[in-house]
N, C-alpha and C positions, 0 to 999 in steps of 0.2 A: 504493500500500500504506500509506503513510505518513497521505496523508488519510483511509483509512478509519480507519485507529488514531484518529486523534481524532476523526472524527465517532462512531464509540463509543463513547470514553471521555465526549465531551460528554454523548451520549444516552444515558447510565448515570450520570452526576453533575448535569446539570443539573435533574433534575424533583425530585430532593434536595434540590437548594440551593434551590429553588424554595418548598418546601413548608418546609424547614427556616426562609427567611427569612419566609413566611406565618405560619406557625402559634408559631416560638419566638421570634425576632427582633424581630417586628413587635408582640406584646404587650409585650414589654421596653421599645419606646420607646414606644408607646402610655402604659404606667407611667409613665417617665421625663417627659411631655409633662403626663400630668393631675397628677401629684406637685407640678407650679407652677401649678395651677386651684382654684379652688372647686368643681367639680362635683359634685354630689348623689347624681350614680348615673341618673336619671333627665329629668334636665332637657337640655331639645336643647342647650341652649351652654352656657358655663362661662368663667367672665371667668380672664384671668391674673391672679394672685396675686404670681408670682417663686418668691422663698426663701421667703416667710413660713410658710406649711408646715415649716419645714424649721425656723423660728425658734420656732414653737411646740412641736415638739416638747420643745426644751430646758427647756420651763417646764412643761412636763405631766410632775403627781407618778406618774399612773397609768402613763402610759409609761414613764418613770424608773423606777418598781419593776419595770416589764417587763423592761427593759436589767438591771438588779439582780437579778433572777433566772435571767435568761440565763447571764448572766456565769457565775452560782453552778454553773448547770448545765454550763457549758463546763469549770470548771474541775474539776467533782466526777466527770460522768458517763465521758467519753473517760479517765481518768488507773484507774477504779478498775474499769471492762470493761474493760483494755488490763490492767491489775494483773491481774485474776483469770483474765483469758484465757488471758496465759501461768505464771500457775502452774497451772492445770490442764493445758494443753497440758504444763508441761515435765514433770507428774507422770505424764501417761501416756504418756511415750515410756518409763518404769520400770515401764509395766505391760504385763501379757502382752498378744498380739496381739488376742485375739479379744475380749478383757476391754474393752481398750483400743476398738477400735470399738462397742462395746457404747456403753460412755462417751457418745463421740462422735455416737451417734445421739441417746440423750436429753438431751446438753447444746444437739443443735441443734433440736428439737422445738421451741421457743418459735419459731424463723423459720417453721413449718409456718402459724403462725396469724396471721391479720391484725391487726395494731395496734390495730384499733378493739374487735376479740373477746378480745386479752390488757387491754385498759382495762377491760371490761365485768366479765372474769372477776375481777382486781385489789381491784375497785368492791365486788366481795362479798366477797373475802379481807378488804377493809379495814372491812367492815360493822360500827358499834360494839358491837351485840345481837347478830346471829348471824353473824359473820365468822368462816372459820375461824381469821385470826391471835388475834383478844379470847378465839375459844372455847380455844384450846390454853395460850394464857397461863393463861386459869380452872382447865383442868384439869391442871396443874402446880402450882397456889395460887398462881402471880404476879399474882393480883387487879391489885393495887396499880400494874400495868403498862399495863392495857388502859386505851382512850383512844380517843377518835372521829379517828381518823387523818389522814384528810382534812375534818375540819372544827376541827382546833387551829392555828393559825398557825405555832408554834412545831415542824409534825411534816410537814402537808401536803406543804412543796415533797420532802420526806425520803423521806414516802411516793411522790411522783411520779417520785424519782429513782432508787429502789429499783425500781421498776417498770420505765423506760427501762433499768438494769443485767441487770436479770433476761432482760429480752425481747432485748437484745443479746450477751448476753455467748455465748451459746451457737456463736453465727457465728465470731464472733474465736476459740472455741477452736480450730475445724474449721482457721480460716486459720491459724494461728500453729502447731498442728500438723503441716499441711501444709509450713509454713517448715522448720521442723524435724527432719523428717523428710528433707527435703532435705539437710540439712547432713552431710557424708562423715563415716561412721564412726569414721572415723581420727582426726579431730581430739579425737573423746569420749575416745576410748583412750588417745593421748596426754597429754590433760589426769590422766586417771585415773593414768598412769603417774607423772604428775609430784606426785601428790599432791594432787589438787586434789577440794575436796570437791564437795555437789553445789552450794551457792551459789557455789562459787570460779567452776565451769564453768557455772554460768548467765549469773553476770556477766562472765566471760571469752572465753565461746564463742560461746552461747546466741544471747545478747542482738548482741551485734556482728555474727552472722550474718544474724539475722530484722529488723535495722533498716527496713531494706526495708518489709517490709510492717505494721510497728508506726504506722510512719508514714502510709501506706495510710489505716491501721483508728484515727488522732488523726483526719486529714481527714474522714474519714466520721462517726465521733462526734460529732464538730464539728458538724457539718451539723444532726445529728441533734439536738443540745442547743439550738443556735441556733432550731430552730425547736422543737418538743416540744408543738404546736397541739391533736392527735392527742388525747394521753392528758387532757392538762389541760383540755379539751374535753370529753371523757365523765368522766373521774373525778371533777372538782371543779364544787360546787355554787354558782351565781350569778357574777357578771363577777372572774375571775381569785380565786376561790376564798375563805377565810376572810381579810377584811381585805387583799385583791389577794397575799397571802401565794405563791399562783401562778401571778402574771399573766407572762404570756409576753409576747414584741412579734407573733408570729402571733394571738395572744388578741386582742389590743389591734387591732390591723388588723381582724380580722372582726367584730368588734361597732361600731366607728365607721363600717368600711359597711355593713353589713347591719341593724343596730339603729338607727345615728343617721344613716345617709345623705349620710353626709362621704365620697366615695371619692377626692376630691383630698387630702385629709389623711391618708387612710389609704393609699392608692396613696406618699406619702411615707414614710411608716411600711414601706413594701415595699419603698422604693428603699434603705430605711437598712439594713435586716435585709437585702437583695441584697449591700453593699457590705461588711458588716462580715464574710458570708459569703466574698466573695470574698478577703477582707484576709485572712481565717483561713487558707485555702487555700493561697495565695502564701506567704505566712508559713511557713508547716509545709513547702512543697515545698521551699521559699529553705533552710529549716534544714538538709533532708533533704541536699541537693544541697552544702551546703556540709561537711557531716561527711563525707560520699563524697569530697569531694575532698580531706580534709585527711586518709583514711585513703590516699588512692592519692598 
């Protein structure tokens, strides 16, 4: 009885870990292997290099403005969908029921469309002649406002991060909702008996209860600023937008292979953006796990 349990469980786990170490694994160190090559992309062999890859990166301005964008994105994009998600979510647990999923349905409509169709859409919102944002400014008389959005340096990476905000925020409402609604009645009522306004009990209640998955929706942010390839890819025009103003480090990797035919340079450029990905992650969990335990 005993050997059939594991020749089952073998023959339902092993053709997983087969295909999982094929298809996910084996590209990882495939990267990991050409990131110390010259390889071209197309050339049968490829000499080892080492680090040098790895040493070049630190002198390249165009990458550096990458990383300097990222950064900006890590820090702007995950802080201000996590802000807006839960002040809408904690505004409509104050609104009536049916109201309230009303809400709910069209803050998450943006997840209904693919990334590449909300950039595309954006691309014409941002149009400096017929955009609808330039046109509603004109027809207000904020003249004085409108601005080619994505071709000013000083506006683009603003416009791209407005875009990531808009096309996420709507998920986090749903989740942060959901947290919320979770949380016993009782603890609202008590707060309310004690006098607590509605900021007292957001930051006393709210918030300490839905950590959980604040933390979640940092991780995933993260992810999603770190790489941001997607939108800055169709919205901005020529290698990482006006004056690299939106160069991403995914930007930066697909045009040094696919344009200049460096994929041991740019396969490093993948090992870096994997590691800084992963450091984000651990980071945020290690946080997560450490305020749980210094509330229990």
């Amino acid at each position: 009885m005993r050997h059939g349990r594991w020749r089952f469980l073998l023959g339902a786990l092993v053709p997983a870990l087969v295909l999982h170490v094929v298809f996910v694994l084996s590209p990882y160190a495939q990267a990991f292997y050409l990131s110390l090559t010259d390889w071209t992309g197309v050339a049968g062999q490829a000499s080892f290099v080492g680090v040098d890859n790895y040493v070049r990166l630190g002198g390249d301005s165009l990458f550096l403005d990458a990383v300097r964008n990222n950064l900006v994105l890590l820090a702007v994009v995950p802080l201000v969908t996590i802000g807006i998600g839960l002040f809408l979510a904690s505004m409509l647990r104050h609104s009536p029921a049916r109201l309230g999923q009303g809400y709910r349905i069209v803050y998450f409509f943006p997840q209904l469309l693919s990334l590449v169709v909300i950039a595309v859409l954006w691309s014409f919102v941002y149009n400096p002649n017929t955009g609808l944002l330039n046109s509603g400014l004109r027809a207000i008389g904020l003249d004085g406002l409108t601005r080619s959005w994505l071709a000013e340096p000083a506006w683009a990476l603003v416009a791209v991060m407005a875009v990531l905000v808009w096309s996420s925020v709507g998920f986090y409402v749903v989740l942060f909702s959901a947290a919320i609604e979770g949380i016993p009645a009782e603890l609202f009522e008590a707060a309310k008996l004690d006098g607590a306004g509605r900021w007292a009990t957001f930051w006393k209640v709210t918030l300490p209860l839905v950590r959980e998955s604040v933390q979640v929706a940092f991780v995933y942010l993260g992810i999603a600023a770190l790489d941001a390839f997607a939108v800055v890819q169709i919205m901005t025009v020529g290698p990482g937008g006006p004056d690299g103003a939106t160069e991403v480090i995914g930007m930066s990797l697909y045009r040094t292979a696919f344009s200049y035919g460096k994929f041991g340079y740019a396969s490093a450029m993948g090992v870096a953006l994997f590691f800084a990905t992963l450091t984000l992650a651990v980071l945020a969990l290690r946080a997560g796990r450490k305020e749980r335990l210094e509330l229990a």
